[in-house]
C-alpha positions as CSV (number, residue, x, y, z in Angstrom):
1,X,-26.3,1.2,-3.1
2,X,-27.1,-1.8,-1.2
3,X,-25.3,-4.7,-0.6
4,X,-27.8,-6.8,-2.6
5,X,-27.9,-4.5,-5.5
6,X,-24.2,-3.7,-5.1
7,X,-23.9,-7.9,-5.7
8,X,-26.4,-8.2,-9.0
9,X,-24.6,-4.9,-10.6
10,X,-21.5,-6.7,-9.9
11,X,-22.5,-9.9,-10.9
12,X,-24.1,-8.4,-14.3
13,X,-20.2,-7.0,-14.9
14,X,-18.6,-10.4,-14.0
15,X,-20.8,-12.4,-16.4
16,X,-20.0,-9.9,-18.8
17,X,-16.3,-10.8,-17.9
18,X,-16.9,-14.6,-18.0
19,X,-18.8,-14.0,-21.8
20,X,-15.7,-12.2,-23.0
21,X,-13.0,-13.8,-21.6
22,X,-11.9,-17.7,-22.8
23,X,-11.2,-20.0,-19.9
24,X,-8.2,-20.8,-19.0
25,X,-6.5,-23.6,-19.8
26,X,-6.3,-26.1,-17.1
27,X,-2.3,-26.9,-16.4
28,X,-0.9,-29.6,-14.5
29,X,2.2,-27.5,-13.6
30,X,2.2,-27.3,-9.4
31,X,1.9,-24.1,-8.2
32,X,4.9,-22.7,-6.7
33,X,4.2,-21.4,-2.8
34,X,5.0,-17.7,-2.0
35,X,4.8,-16.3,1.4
36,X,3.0,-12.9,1.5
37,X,5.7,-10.4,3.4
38,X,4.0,-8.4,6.5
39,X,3.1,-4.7,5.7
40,X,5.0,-2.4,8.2
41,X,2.5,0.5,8.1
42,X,5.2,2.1,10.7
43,X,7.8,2.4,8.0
44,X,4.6,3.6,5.6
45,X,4.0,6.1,7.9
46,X,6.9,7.1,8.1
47,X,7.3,7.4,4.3
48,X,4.3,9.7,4.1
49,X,6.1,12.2,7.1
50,X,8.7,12.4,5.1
51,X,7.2,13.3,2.2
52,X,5.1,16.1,3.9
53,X,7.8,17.7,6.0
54,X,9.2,18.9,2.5
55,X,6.2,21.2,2.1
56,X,4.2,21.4,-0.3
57,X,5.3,19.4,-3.3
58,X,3.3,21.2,-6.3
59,X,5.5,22.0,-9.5
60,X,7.7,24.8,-9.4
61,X,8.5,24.5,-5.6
62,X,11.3,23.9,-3.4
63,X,9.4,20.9,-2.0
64,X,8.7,19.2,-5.3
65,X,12.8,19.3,-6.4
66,X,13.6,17.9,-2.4
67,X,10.7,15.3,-2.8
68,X,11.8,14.4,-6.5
69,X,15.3,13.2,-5.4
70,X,14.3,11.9,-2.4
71,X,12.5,9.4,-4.1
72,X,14.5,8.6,-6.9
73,X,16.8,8.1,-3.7
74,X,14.8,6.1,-1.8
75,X,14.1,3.5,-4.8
76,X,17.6,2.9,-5.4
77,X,18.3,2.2,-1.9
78,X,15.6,-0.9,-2.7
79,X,16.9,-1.9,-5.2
80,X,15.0,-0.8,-8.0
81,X,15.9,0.2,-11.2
82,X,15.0,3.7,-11.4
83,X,13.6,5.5,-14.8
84,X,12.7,9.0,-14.7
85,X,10.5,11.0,-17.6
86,X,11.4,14.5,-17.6
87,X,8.9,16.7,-19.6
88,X,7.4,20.0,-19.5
89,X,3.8,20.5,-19.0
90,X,1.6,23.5,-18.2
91,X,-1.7,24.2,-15.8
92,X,-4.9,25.1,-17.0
93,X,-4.0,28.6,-15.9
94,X,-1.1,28.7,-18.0
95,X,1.7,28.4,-16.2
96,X,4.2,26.0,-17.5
97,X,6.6,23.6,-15.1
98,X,9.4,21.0,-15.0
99,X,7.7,17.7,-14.0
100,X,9.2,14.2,-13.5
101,X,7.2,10.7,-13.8
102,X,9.3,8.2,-11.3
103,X,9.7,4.3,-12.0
104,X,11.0,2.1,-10.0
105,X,11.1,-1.4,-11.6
106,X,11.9,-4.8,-10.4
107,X,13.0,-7.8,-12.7
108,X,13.3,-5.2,-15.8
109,X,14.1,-7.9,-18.0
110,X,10.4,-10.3,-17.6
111,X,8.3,-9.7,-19.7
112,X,4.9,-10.6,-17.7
113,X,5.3,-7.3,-15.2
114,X,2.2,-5.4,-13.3
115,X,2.1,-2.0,-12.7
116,X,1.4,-0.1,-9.1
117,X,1.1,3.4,-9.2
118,X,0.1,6.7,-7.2
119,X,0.7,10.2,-7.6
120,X,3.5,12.4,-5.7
121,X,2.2,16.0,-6.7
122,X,0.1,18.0,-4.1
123,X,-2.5,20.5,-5.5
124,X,-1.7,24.0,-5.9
125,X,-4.2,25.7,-4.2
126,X,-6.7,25.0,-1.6
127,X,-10.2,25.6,-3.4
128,X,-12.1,23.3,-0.4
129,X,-10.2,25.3,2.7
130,X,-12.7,27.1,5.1
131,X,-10.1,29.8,5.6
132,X,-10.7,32.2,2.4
133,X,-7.4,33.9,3.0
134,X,-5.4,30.5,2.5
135,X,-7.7,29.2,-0.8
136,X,-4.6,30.0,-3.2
137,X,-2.1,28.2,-1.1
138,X,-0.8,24.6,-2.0
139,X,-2.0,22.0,0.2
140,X,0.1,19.5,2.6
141,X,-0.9,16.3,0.7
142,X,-0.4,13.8,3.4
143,X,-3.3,11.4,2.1
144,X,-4.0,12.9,-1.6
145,X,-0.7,12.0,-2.7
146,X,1.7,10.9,-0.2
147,X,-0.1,8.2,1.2
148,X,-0.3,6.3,-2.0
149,X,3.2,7.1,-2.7
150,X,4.4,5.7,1.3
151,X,2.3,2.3,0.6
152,X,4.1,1.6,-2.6
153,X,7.8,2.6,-1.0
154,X,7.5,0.4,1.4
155,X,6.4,-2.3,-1.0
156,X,9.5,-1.7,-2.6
157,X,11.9,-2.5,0.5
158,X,9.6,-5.9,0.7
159,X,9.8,-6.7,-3.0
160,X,13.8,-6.1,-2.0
161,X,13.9,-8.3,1.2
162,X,11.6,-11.0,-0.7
163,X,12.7,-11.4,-4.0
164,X,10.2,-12.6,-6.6
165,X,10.4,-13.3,-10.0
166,X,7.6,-11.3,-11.9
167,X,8.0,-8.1,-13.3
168,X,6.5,-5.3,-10.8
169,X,6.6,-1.3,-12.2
170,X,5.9,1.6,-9.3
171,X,5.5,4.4,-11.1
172,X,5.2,7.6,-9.2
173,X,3.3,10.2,-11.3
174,X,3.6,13.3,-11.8
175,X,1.3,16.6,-12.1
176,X,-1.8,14.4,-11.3
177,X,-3.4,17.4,-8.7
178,X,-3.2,20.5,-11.2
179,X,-6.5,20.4,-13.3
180,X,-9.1,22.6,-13.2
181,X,-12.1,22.1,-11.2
182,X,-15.7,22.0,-12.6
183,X,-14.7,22.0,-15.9
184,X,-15.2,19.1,-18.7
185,X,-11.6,19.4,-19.9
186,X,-10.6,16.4,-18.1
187,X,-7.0,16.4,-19.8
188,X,-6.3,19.6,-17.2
189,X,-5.6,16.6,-14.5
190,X,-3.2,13.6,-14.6
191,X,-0.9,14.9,-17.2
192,X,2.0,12.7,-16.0
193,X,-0.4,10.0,-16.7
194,X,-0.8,11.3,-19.7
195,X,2.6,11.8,-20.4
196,X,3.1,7.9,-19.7
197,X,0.3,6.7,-21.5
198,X,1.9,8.2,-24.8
199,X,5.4,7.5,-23.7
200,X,5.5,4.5,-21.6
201,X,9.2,3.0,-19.9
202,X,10.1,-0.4,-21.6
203,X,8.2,-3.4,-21.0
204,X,5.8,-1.3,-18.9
205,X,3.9,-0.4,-21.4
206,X,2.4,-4.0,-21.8
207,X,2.0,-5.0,-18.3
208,X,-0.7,-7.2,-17.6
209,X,-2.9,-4.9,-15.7
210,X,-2.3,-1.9,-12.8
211,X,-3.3,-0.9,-9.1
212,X,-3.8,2.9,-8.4
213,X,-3.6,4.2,-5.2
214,X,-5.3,7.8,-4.6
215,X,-5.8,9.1,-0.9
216,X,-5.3,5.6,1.0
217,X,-4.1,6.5,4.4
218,X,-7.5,8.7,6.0
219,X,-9.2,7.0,8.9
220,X,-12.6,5.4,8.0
221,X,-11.8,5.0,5.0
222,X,-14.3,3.4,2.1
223,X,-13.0,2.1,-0.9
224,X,-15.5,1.1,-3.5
225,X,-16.1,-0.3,-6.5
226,X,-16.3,2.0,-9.7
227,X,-19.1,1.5,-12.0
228,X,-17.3,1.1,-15.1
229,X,-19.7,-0.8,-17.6
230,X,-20.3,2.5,-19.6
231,X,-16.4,3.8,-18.8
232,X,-13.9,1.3,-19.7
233,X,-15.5,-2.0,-20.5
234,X,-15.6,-1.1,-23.9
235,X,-11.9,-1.4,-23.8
236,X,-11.1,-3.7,-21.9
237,X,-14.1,-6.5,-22.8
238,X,-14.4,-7.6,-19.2
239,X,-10.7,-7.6,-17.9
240,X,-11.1,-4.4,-16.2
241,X,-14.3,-6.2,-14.2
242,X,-12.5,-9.2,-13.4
243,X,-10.1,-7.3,-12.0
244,X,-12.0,-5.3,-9.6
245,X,-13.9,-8.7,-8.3
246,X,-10.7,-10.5,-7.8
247,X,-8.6,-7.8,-5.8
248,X,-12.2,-6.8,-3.5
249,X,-13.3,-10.8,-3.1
250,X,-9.5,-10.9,-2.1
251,X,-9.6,-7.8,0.3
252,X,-12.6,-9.4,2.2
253,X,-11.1,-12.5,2.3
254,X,-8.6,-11.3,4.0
255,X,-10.7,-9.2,6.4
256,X,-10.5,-5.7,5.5
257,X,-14.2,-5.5,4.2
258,X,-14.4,-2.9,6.2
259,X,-12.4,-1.0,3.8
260,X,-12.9,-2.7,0.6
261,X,-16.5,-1.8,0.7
262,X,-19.7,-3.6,-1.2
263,X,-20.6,-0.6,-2.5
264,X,-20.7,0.7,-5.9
265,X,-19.7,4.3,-7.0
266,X,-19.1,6.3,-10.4
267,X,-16.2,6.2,-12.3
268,X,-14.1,9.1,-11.7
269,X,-11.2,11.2,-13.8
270,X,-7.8,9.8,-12.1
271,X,-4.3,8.6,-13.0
272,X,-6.0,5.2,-14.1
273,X,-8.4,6.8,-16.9
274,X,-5.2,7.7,-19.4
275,X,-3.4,4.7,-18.5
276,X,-6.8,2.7,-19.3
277,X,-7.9,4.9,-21.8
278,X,-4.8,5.8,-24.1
279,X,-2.7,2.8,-23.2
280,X,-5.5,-0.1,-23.4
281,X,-4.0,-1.8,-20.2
282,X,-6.6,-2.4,-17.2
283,X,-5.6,-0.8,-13.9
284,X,-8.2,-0.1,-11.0
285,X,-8.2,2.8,-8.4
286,X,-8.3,1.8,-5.2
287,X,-9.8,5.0,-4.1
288,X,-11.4,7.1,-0.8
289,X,-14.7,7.8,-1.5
290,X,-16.6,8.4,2.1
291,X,-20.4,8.0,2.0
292,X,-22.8,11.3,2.1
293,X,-19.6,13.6,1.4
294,X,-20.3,16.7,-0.6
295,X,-17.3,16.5,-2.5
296,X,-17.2,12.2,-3.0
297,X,-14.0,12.5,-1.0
298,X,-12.8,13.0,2.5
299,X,-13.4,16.5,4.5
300,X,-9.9,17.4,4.1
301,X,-9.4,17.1,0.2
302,X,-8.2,20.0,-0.9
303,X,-7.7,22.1,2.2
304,X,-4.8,22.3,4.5
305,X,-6.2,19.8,6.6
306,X,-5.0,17.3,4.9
307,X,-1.5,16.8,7.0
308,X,-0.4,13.9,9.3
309,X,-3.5,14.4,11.3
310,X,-5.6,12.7,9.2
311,X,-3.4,9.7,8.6
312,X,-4.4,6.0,10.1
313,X,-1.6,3.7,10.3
314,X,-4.5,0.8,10.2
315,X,-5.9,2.0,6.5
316,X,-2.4,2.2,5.0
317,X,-1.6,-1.4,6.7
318,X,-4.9,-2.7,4.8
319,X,-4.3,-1.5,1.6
320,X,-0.7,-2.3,1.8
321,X,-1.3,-5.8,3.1
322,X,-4.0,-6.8,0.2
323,X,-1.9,-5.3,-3.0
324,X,1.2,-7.2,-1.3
325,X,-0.9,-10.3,-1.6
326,X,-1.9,-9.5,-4.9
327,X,1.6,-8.8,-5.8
328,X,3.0,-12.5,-4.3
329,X,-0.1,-14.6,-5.7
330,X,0.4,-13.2,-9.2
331,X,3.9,-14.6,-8.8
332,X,2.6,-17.6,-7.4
333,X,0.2,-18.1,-9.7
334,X,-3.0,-18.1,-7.6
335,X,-4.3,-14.9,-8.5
């Protein structure tokens, strides 16, 4: 879609917005100033290497129980106050597994919290691979899961070094990468969502809205806008909209249009569905979806091409950078 469609389709979703949402109230409180912390898309990096030199981290494997404390490790050492949701789930093949939903939360106590989340599963097999000998093998999951997961660790050491006063949630999902492909049973996928959705952590379960982050360290990357009249404003009555305007017009501010892209694609099955779905609360996917790709997402999804090749230091630092100013303007009161 073009730019000048891209702006009336979103502008049709915004005045929905406006209709359904009251103005706000105009307060003659000051509003407090909040420096924005610097990204370090070095020590993101280096959060994603980590991840992926434990293998494979599927259910069931050696790499998923190394990966699993790791993290639960790595949160502490920020400071966080970890929660972990054990429960048993199974594929859409029928094998059953231990899996572990990871929360690492900051200010537990305040009520008015926002949730930033990402998945830390890799798929099980390698349906995309080229090599037809390797299609059953797990994949490396350097962007389509560890990526997400290395931005929002080191937003935790910031959140550490610059203490703020809102509530913030990362919540590292589980089993996210083990559904079944071309098939309508969408609850195959995202079943640590799932699992949260039903059974969220205290507090988190009314945050104010969420930020999803799904494969957001591949060079050239393109995150777009999901067309979500028919989706999830329903729910959400133009929150969800708002949302998306506010976080993109942000990004561009900022300069990174040439990631947070004026283009407009469908809504997709992800972590953020349950969570908007089940638990009513509005949470957007910033998500790679490369023009003219066969699959909607990069050329290494699913195939064991996706390793530490493939990672940009520059798209993690973007994406980083804007949901860290999202992060210290909702705390300043700006956003």
């Amino acid at each position: 879609m073009n730019k000048l469609l891209f702006a009336f389709a979103v502008g049709f979703i915004f005045l929905a917005a406006c209709k359904q949402e009251p103005q706000k109230a105009v307060s003659n409180e000051p509003v407090k100033k909040v420096t924005v912390p610097v990204f370090n898309s070095d020590t993101a990096y280096q959060h994603v290497a980590t991840q992926v030199a434990f293998g494979p981290r599927n259910p069931n494997s050696s790499g998923h129980d190394q990966c699993k404390n790791w993290l639960i490790d790595k949160l502490n050492s920020y400071g966080a106050k970890v929660v972990t949701q054990d429960f048993e789930a199974q594929t859409y093949t029928g094998i059953k597994f231990q899996a572990t939903n990871i929360i690492g939360q900051y200010n537990p106590e305040n009520p008015k919290r926002i949730l930033l989340a990402a998945h830390w599963d890799t798929r099980f097999i390698a349906e995309e691979d080229a090599d037809s000998d390797r299609k059953d093998e797990p994949i490396p999951g350097a962007d389509d899961g560890a990526s997400g997961v290395g931005v929002l660790l080191e937003i935790a050491r910031l959140l550490q070094e610059n203490p703020i006063e809102l509530g913030v949630d990362i919540l590292l999902f589980d089993a996210e990468d083990q559904g079944e492909r071309g098939s309508s049973n969408i609850e195959s996928w995202c079943l640590g969502a799932q699992h949260w959705a039903k059974n969220p952590h205290a507090r988190g379960g009314d945050a104010k809205y969420g930020i999803l982050l799904d494969m957001v360290g591949g060079r050239n990357a393109r995150f777009a806008v999901e067309d979500i009249r028919n989706t999830y404003e329903p729910i959400h009555g133009g929150k969800l909209a708002a949302l998306y305007i506010k976080v993109w017009k942000l990004a561009q501010a900022m300069g990174k249009g040439n990631y947070f892209s004026s283009n407009y694609v469908s809504a997709g099955t992800d972590d953020h569905y349950f969570v908007n779905t089940i638990r009513k609360i509005p949470m957007i996917d910033i998500i790679n979806k490369p023009a003219n790709s066969n699959t909607s997402f990069m050329s290494n999804w699913h195939t064991h091409q996706d390793d530490m090749e493939g990672i940009d230091k520059r798209t993690l630092r973007a994406v980083g950078q804007v949901v860290l100013a999202v992060v210290y303007k909702e705390e300043e009161g700006s956003f």
